[in-house]
N, C-alpha and C positions, 0 to 999 in steps of 0.2 A: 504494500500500500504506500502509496506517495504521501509526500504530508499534506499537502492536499486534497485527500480523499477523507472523509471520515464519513462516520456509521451512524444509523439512527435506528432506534428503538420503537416501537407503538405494541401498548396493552390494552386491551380493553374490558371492563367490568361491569357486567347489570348493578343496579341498587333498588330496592324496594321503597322507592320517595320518589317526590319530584324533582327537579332542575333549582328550585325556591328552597328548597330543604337543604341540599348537597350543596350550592356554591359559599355560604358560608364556611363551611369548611374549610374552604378553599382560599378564605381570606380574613376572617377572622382569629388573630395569635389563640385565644382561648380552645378554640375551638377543633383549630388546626393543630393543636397541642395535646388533641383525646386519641391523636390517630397515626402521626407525624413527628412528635419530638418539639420540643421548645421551639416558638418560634417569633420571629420581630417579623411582622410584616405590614407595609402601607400600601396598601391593595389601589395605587394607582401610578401611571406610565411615570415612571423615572423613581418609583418610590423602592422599600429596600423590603428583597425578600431574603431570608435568613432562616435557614433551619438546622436545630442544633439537635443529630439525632442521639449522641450518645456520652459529648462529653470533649470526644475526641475528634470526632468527625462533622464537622460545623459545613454546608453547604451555603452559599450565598452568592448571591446576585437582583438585580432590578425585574418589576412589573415591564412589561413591555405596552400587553391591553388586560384589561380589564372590562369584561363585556358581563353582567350580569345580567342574567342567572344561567348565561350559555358557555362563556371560554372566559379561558385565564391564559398568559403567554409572559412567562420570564425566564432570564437570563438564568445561570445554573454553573458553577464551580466548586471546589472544595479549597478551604481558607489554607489547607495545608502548603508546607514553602515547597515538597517535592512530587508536587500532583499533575499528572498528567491532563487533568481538567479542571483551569483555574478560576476562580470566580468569572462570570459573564462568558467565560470561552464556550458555552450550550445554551439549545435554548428546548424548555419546557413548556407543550401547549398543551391545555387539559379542557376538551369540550365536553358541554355535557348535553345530552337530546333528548328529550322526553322521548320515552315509547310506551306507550299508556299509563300507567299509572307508576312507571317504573325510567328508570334513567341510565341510558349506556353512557360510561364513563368512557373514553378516551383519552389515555396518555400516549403521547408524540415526543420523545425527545432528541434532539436533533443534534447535529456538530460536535458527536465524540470521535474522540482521535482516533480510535483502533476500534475494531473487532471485540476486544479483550476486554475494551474500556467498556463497551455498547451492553456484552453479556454480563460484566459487571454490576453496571446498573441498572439491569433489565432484571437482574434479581433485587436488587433494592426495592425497586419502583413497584417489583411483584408482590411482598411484604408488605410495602405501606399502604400500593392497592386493596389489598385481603383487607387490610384494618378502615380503611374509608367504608369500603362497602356495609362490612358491621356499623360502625358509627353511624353511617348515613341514612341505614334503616333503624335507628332506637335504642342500635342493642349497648356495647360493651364491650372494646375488643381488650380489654384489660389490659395493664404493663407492659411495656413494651420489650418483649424479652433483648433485642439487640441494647437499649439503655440498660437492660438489667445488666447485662453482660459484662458492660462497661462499667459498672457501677460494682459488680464483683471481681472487677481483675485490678480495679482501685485501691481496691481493701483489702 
């Protein structure tokens, strides 16, 4: 791969809500934080998205749009000094489409450098998905074991 190639990712997840229920999630720190991991966010173009999932692993970049109750698009790196994808170097779009009573999620992430980087975060993203979809229909997706993790190899 040239270094001008990179790789993108797309998941997608049903939820048992509508598109009005699920986009807070999506930009709301409290809320984003039952599913996601700590997080600073100003849910408008230029404003700061930041997610801290475990302590050690802080993710951050900008809103790009902010369209509610249908898509979200920001920027995407990790704060770390030897990361292959550094703040703002991706970008993360997350639609959401009513399908009757229920809402397909779509995650898009775009402009990872490798292959290795793409399946990397496509496991991430597949985690946080599983926990959105719980959250976003009522439930509970409890602890988030990747913070537990971090939080036991702390101690």
């Amino acid at each position: 791969m040239t270094p001008t190639e990179t790789s993108s990712i797309a998941r997608e997840v049903r939820i048992g809500a509508r598109p009005e229920t699920i986009f807070p999630f999506l930009t709301d720190p409290d809320l984003f934080g039952r599913w996601g991991g700590a997080a600073t966010l100003e849910p408008e173009p230029g404003g700061i998205f930041r997610m801290d999932v475990d302590g050690a692993h802080i993710a951050r970049g900008e809103y790009v749009m902010v369209d509610p109750p249908h898509r979200v698009v920001f920027t995407w790196g990790w704060e770390a000094e030897d990361t292959l994808v550094p703040p703002g170097s991706s970008t993360v779009e997350i639609t959401l489409t009513p399908d009757g009573e229920d809402t397909i999620v779509r995650l898009v992430h775009r402009e990872l450098p490798s292959k290795e980087s793409a399946d990397s975060h496509a496991s991430g993203w597949e985690h946080y998905l599983e926990r959105l979809e719980i959250v976003g229909a009522g439930g509970d997706p409890g602890p988030d074991p990747w913070a537990q993790r971090a939080t036991a190899d702390a101690g």
